[in-house]
Every structure is written in C-alpha cells, then in structure tokens.
C-alpha positions in Angstrom: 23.4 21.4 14.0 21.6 21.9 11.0 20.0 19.3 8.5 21.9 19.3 4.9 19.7 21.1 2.3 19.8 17.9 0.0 17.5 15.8 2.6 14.6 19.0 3.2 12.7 17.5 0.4 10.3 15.8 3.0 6.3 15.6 3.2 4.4 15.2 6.1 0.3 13.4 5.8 -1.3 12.8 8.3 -4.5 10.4 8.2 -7.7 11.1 10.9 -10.5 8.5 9.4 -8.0 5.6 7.7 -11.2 4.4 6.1 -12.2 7.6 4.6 -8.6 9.7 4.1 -5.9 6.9 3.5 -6.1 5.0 0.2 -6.5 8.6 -1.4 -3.6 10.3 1.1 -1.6 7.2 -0.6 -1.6 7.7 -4.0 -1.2 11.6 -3.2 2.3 10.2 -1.4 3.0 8.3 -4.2 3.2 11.2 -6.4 4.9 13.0 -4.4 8.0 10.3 -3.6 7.9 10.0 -7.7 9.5 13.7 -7.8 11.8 13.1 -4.9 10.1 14.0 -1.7 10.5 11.0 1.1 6.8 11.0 2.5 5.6 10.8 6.6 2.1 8.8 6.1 0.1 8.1 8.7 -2.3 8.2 12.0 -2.8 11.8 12.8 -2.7 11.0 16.4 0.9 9.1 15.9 2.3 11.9 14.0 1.2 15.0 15.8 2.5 13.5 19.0 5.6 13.1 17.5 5.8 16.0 15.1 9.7 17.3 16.6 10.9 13.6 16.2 10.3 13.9 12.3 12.7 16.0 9.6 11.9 19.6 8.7 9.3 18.7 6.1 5.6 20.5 4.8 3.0 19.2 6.7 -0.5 18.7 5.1 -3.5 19.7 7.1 -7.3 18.2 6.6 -9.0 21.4 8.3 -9.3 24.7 8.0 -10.7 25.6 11.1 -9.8 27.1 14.1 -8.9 23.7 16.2 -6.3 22.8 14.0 -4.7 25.8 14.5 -2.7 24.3 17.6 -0.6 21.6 15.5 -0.4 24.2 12.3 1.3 26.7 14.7 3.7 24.2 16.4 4.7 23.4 12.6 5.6 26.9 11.9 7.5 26.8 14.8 9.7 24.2 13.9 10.0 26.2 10.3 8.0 23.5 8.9 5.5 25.1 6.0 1.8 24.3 6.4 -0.6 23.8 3.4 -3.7 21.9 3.1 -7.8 21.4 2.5 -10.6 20.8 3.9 -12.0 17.5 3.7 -15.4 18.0 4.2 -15.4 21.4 2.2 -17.5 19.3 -0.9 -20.6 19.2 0.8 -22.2 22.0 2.8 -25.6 23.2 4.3 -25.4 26.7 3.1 -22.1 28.9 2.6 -22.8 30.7 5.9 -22.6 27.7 8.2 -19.6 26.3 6.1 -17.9 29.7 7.2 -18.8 29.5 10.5 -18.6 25.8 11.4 -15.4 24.9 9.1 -13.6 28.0 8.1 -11.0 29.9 10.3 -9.0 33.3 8.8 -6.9 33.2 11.5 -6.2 29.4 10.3 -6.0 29.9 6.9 -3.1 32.9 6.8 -1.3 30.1 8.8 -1.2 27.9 5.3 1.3 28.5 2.6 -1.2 27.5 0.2 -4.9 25.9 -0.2 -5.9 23.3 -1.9 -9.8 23.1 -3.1 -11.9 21.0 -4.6 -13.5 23.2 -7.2 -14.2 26.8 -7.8 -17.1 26.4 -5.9 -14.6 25.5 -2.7 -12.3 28.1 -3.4 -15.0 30.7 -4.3 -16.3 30.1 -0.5 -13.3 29.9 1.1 -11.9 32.9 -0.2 -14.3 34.4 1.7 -12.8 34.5 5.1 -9.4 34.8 3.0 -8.4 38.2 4.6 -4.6 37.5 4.0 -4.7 36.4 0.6 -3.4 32.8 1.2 -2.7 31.5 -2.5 -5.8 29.1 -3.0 -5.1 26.5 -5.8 -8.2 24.6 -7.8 -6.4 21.4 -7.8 -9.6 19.4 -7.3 -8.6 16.5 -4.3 -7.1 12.9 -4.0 -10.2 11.6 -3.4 -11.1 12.5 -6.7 -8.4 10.7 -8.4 -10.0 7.6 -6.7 -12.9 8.0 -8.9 -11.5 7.9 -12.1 -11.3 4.8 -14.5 -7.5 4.5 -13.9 -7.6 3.5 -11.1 -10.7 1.1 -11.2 -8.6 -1.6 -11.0 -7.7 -0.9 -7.5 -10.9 -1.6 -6.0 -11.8 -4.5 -8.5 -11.0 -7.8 -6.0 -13.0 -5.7 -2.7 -15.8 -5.1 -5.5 -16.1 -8.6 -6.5 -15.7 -10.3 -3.2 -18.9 -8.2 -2.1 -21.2 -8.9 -4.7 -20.1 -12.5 -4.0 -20.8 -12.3 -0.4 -24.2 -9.8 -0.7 -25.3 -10.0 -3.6 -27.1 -7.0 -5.2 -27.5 -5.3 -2.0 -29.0 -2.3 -0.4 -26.6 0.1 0.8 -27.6 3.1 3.3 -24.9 5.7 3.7 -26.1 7.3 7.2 -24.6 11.0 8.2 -25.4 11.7 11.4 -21.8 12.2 13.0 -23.0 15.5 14.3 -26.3 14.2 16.5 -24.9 10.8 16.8 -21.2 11.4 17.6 -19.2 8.1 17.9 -18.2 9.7 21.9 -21.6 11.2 23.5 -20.1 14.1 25.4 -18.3 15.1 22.0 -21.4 15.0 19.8 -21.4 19.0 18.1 -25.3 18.7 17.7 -27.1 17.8 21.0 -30.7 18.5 21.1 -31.8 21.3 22.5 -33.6 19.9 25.1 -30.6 18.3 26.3 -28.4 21.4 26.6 -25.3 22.7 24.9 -22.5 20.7 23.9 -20.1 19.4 26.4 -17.4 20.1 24.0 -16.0 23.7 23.9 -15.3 24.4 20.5 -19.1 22.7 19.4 -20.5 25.1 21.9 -18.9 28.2 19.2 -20.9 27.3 16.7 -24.0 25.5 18.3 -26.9 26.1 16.1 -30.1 24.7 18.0 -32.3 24.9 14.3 -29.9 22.8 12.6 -29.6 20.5 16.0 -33.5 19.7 15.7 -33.2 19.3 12.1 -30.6 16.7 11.9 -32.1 15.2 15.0 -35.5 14.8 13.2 -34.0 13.4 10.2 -31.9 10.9 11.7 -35.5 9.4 13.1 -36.8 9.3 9.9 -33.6 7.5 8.8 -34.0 4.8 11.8 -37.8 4.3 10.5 -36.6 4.0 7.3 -33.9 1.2 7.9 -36.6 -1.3 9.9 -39.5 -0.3 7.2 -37.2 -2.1 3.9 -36.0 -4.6 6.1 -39.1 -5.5 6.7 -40.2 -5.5 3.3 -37.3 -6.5 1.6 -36.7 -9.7 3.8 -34.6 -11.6 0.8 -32.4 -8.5 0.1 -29.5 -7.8 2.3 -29.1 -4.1 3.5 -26.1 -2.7 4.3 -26.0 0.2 7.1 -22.6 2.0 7.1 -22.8 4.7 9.3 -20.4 7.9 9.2 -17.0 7.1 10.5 -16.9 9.5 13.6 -20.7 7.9 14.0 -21.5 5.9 17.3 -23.0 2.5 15.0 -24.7 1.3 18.4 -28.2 3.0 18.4 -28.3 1.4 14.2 -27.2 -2.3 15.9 -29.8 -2.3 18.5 -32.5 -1.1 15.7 -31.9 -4.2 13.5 -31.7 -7.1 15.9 -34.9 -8.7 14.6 -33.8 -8.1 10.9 -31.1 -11.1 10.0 -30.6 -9.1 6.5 -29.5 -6.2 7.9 -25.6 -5.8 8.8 -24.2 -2.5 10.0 -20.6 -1.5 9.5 -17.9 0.4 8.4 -15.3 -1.9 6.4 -12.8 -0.2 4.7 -13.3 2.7 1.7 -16.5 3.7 0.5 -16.2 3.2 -3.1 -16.0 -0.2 -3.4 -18.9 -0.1 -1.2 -20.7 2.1 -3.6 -19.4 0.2 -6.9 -21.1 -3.2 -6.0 -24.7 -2.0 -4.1 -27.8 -2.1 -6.7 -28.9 1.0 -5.2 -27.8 3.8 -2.6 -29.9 5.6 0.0 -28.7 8.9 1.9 -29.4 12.4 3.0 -26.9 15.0 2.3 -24.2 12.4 2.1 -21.0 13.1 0.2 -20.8 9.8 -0.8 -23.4 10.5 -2.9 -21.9 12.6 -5.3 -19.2 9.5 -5.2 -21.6 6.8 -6.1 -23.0 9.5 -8.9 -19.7 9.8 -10.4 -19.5 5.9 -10.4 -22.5 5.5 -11.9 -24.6 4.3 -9.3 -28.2 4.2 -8.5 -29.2 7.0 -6.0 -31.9 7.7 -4.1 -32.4 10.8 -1.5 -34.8 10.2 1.2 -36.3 13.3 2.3 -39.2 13.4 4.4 -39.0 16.5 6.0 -36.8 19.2 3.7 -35.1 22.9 5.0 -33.6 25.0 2.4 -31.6 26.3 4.9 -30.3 23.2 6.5 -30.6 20.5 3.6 -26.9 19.3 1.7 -28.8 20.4 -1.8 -25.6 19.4 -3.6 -25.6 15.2 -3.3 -29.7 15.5 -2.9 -30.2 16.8 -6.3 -27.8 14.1 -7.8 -30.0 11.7 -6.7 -33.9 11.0 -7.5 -35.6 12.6 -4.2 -38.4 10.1 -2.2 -40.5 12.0 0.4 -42.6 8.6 1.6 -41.7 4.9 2.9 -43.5 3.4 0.2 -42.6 6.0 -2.6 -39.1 4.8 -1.8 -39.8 1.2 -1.5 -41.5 1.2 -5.7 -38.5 3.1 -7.1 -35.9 0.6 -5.2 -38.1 -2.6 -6.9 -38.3 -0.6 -10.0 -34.5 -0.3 -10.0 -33.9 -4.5 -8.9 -36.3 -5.4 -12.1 -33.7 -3.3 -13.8 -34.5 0.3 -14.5 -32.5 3.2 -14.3 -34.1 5.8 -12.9 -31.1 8.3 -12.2 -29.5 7.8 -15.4 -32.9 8.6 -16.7 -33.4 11.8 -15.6 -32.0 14.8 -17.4 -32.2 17.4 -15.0 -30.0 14.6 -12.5 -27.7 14.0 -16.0 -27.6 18.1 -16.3 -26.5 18.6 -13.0 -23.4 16.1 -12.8 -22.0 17.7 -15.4 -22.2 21.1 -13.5 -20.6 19.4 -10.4 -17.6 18.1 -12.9 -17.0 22.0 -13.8 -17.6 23.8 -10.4 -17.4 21.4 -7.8 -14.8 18.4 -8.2 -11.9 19.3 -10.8 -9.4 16.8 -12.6 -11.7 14.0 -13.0 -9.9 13.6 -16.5 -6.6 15.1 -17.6 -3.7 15.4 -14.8 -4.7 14.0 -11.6 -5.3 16.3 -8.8 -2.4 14.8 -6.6 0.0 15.7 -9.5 -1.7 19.0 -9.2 -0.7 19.4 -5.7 2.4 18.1 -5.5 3.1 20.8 -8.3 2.8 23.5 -6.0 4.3 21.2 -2.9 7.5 21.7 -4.9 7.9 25.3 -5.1 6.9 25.4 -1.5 9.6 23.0 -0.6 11.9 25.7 -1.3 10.9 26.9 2.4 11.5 24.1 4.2 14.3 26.2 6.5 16.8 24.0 8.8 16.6 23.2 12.1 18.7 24.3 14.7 19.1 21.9 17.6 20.9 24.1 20.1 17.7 27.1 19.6 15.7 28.1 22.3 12.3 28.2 19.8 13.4 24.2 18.7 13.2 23.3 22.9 10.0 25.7 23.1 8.5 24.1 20.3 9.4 20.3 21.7 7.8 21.5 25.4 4.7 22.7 23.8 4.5 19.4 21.9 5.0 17.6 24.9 2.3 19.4 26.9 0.0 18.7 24.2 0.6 14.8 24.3 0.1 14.9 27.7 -3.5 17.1 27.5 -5.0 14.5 25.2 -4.0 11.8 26.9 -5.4 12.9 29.9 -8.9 13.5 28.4 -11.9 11.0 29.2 -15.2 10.4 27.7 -18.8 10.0 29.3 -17.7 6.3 30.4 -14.6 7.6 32.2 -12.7 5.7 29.5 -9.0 7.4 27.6 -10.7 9.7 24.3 -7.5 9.7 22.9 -7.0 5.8 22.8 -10.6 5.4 22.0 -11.1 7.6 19.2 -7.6 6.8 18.0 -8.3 3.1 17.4 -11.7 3.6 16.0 -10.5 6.4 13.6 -7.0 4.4 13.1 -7.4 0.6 13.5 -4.4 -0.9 12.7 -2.8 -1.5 9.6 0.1 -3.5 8.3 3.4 -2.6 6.2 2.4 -5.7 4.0 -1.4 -3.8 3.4 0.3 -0.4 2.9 2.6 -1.9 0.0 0.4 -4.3 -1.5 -1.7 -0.8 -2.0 0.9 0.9 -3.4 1.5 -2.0 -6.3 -2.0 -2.0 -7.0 -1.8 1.9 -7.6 1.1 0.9 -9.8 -0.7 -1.7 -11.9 -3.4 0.8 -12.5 -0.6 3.4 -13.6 1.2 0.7 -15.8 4.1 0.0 -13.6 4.6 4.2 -13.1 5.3 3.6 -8.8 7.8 0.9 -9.1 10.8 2.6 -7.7 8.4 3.4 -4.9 9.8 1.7 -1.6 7.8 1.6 1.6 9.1 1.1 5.4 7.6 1.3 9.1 8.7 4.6 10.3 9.6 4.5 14.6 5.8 4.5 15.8 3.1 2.8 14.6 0.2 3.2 12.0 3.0 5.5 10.3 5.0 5.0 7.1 7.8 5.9 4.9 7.4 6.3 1.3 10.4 7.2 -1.2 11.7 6.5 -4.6 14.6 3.9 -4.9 15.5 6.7 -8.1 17.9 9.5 -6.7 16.2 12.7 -8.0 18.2 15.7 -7.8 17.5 18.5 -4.5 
C-alpha cells in the first residue's frame, strides 16, 4: 500500500524548548503550508515517539550532533528526508569546542541539506563536512522574529510587562551546562565532583571549561543579591536558561521581594520591555542588540579560550559590582551607553553580514522552505507490507520504551519530567490565535492558513485552505 504522490508534500518540526523554538518554528510552518506543504508542529518528545504514525514527510532536525543521530536514522528508514540546523550554532566558545561538543560528520552526511545562520555558521560547520552535505546561508526563524514586521506580534506581551514591572532589570543567566535543570544530566560537573553521569557529556567533558563556567556562575549568584540589594525599588528579573534547574537562583533571592525568577514564554518580549540587560555569553544578547536594547556584559573573571566573545563584545563589558551598578543608574537617568559606543555600533553591523542573515529582504523561513521544496521531490512512498517499514516501527517502539524507562537523581520519570518542563502544555486556541497575529503582521498573507490538533498532544496541523498544485 503506497501513499498517492499528490499528499507527500508533508513537513515534519519538531519543538524541544516551546519557550525558546516554537513561536519561530511557527511562522517557519506557516510559510511552508502557504506553498502547499501540510505541516507536523510540535513537542519533540510527542513526535519522535510517534514518528511511523505520521505521513512520509521531511523531518527538520535542531542538532547536529551525534545524539540526534538515532531519530535522523529512523527517518531515513522510513524514506523520510532529513534536513536541519543547529540551534545553538550562533554563539560558541571557540570553533574547536563547537566541533567537538555540537558538530557530528557522521550526523551531518545524514541531512539532505543544512541550514546556517550566517557564513560564519556554515564556514564552521563545513568543517567536519567530509560528505559535502549542501549547506545553505538561509540565516534562521529566529531571526525573522527580530525584524520590524513582525513587532506587532509581541506588542500586547510587551506592554502588559512594562505595566506589571515597570522599567525593570532583566538578567539572562546561562548556566544550563553547570546547572542542568536534572542534576545527574548536567554536561559540566565540577571536577571535583567527578565525570558526568551522562554518557554522551562524558565524550566531550572538558574539566577547564567545567571550572570556568562553575566560577562564573558564582560571580553571577553574587551579582543577583548585590543589585537587589542596592536597587531595592527596581524589580529584577532572573530568567534562567530553559534546560536550567531555577532552584539554587529561588533560594538566593528569598530575602529580596523585587527579585522574581522565571521563565515565561519567548525571550524577546522579555528583552523589548527591560531598561537594561545583564548576561555572560548569552545569545540573547545579540537578540536584545538587534532590538535595540541596553546591554551590559558582566565579566569578572575573562578566558579567551572559554569566553562567548560574540554577544560580550555587543554589549558594554563591567568587570566590578559597583562598575556595573553606575552604568545601570547611568542608563535609568537615561543614557545610552551601548548605542554610544562605536566600536559596539561597528560590530553589529559585522554580525548582520557574517553571523545572522536575512534580517531585511526575504525572510529566512522563505529561504528555507525554498530549498524544502526541491527536497520534497524525495519524499519516496511507504510500503506497508516491507520488512524495513516493521523494522523501522520495532526500533521506534524500543526507543519509546528506553526513555521511558529512564530516571533522574530523585528516582522520578526523565522523560515526563523534562518533557513537561521543556513542553508545558499549550492550547489549539494559543497555537491559532499565534498564527493570526503572524498574519496581521504580514497584512492578512496566512489567512488561508487552518490549524487542528493532530492524534497526541502538544502537536499540530497546519495547511492552507488554498489547493496548491503537487
């Protein structure tokens, strides 16, 4: 039994962080049902599970490194092409630990295309590229998010913080790695307290970069209680990093009342309404620099080796407590000290060239779905009565069942645990509510777009009421 040709025209996108991935994994589906594709949105978790319940259809991967491998391979399998990006390829310590820690050949000549960032992305990826995998400078959907277009979309969340905040503080905090939201899965563990529990963190354990990030993410605690001490009628905002554990930052600020820690929905809006932003090698940096935000890197202790010098040098660099507490009051009497300095000015526009593409002209998701056409051509039927289809729907199964059976440090289910923190759920009504603001912005361009619940939750259906020819 073979699928009709006419319905191959199907996308797979699957969403890890919702907070981080899905509002920009949205609009990319958007695009892509505007040319005819009917688009699989969703919780990773739900889809991979599932991935021989859905259509023959390209599935979009967020990794290139060797642990995605697993669900890329079952794709192929299924005759299902596999293309994708790395979402955390914008921001890097040096390009030899990108390589190492996010970067697999064997991965990449799975892919029937790459998407990067920039040339910068590309130029490092191509690297490891041994079999040539087309990579295409498409810039990403998180881009798009950034543009004026779609400013609108973020407008009511903007104004309802500045309503309920004020001009606040806001302090991005990056410490996934040393901090990990599930203890015995944290990929930078001291040194003094062993090697990761995690297999695939044990690969690419580097105990220099372990004391590093450990070292800065003390500073960052000392930090957080020194301005909430001295800014007592200012509210600070802690949002820690999505796969972040946010319970060592709550304990910290119990005495402080102005201090609220959390992690509420995108970043951006979150950037458009503080006065001023504080990080460390935070990508969210180069966000709130493309927004026009106020930015300050704290940086105590520096490595050249180990410091994210992209967002830092976007941002006016503080070494001392009080140093940053005089350019924070110089910024709330109303100075700009960012948009100030040249050098911070000069380099922006140098990130715009080499690092994040499209911010002006076609969008990156039009970009993308571009190439997603010509490599729709693959998409091969599937035959039902095959030995490799059964294969393929055994290996899925004895994959479900592995991840359900693993269990953190508390002896509680990973899979449910990290599922609902990464994926908390979300309605049909939120997913198309987003969908028409995306088509205000565009001037009524997703209209024909409809959106259903697809068989398992936290995934969705997206296609165009407009028949488009296969």
């Amino acid at each position: 039994m073979l699928f009709k040709k006419r319905v191959l025209k199907n996308l797979v996108i699957p969403v890890e962080i919702q907070v981080r991935e899905f509002d920009a994994k949205l609009l990319l589906s958007c695009f892509a049902a505007e040319k005819g594709f009917k688009v699989f949105i969703g919780s990773k978790y739900e889809i991979n599970k599932q991935t021989v319940l859905l259509p023959p259809a390209i599935y979009i991967g967020k990794a290139l490194r060797a642990n995605g491998s697993k669900v890329y391979k079952l794709n192929k399998r299924l005759h299902n092409p596999v293309a994708g990006w790395d979402e955390e390829g914008l921001v890097y310590f040096s390009p030899e630990i990108y390589l190492k820690r996010r970067i697999s050949s064997g991965t990449l000549a799975l892919l029937e295309a790459i998407f990067a960032w920039g040339s910068d992305n590309a130029s490092v990826i191509n690297q490891a590229n041994y079999t040539h995998t087309p990579i295409h400078i498409t810039g990403n959907p998180r881009g798009d998010l950034l543009r004026q277009e779609l400013g609108f979309f973020f407008e009511k969340k903007v104004n309802s913080l500045k309503r309920q905040y004020g001009d606040y503080i806001l302090i991005n905090s990056n410490f996934a790695m040393v901090n990990g939201f599930l203890k015995n899965f944290t990929q930078l563990p001291h040194p003094s307290e062993g090697l990761p529990a995690f297999e695939k963190a044990r690969e690419v354990y580097n105990p220099e970069l372990a004391v590093h990030r450990h070292a800065m993410f003390d500073h960052f605690k000392k930090l957080l209680v020194f301005l909430a001490a001295n800014f007592p009628n200012r509210k600070i905002i802690l949002r820690p990093h999505p796969s972040e554990n946010p319970e060592p930052w709550q304990e910290l600020v119990k005495p402080y009342p102005n201090v609220t820690v959390l992690i509420e929905g995108n970043v951006i809006p979150w950037l458009k309404a503080c006065k001023v932003l504080i990080h460390n090698g935070c990508t969210t940096a180069l966000e709130a620099s493309l927004l026009g935000t106020e930015i300050i890197a704290y940086s105590p202790i520096s490595s050249e080796k180990y410091d994210a010098h992209l967002p830092n040098n976007l941002s006016l660099k503080t070494v001392t407590l009080e140093e940053t507490k005089k350019i924070i009051e110089a910024i709330f009497l109303g100075q700009q000290p960012t948009h100030e300095d040249k050098s911070i000015q000069e380099f922006l526009n140098k990130i715009k060239k080499d690092h994040v593409t499209s911010m002006d002209g076609t969008f990156a998701s039009e970009k993308i779905v571009d190439v997603l056409e010509q490599i729709a051509k693959k998409i091969k039927g599937r035959n039902l009565f095959s030995i490799k289809y059964w294969w393929a729907c055994y290996l899925s199964l004895i994959n479900k069942i592995k991840r359900n059976l693993r269990y953190n440090d508390k002896g509680g289910r990973v899979n449910f645990e990290v599922r609902t923190n990464n994926f908390p759920p979300i309605t049909l009504e939120e997913v198309q509510n987003r969908v028409k603001l995306f088509s205000t912005c565009l001037n009524g361009r997703f209209d024909t777009i409809e959106v259903k619940k697809w068989i398992k939750e936290g995934v969705f259906e997206l296609s165009s009421s407009i028949r488009q020819n296969p």
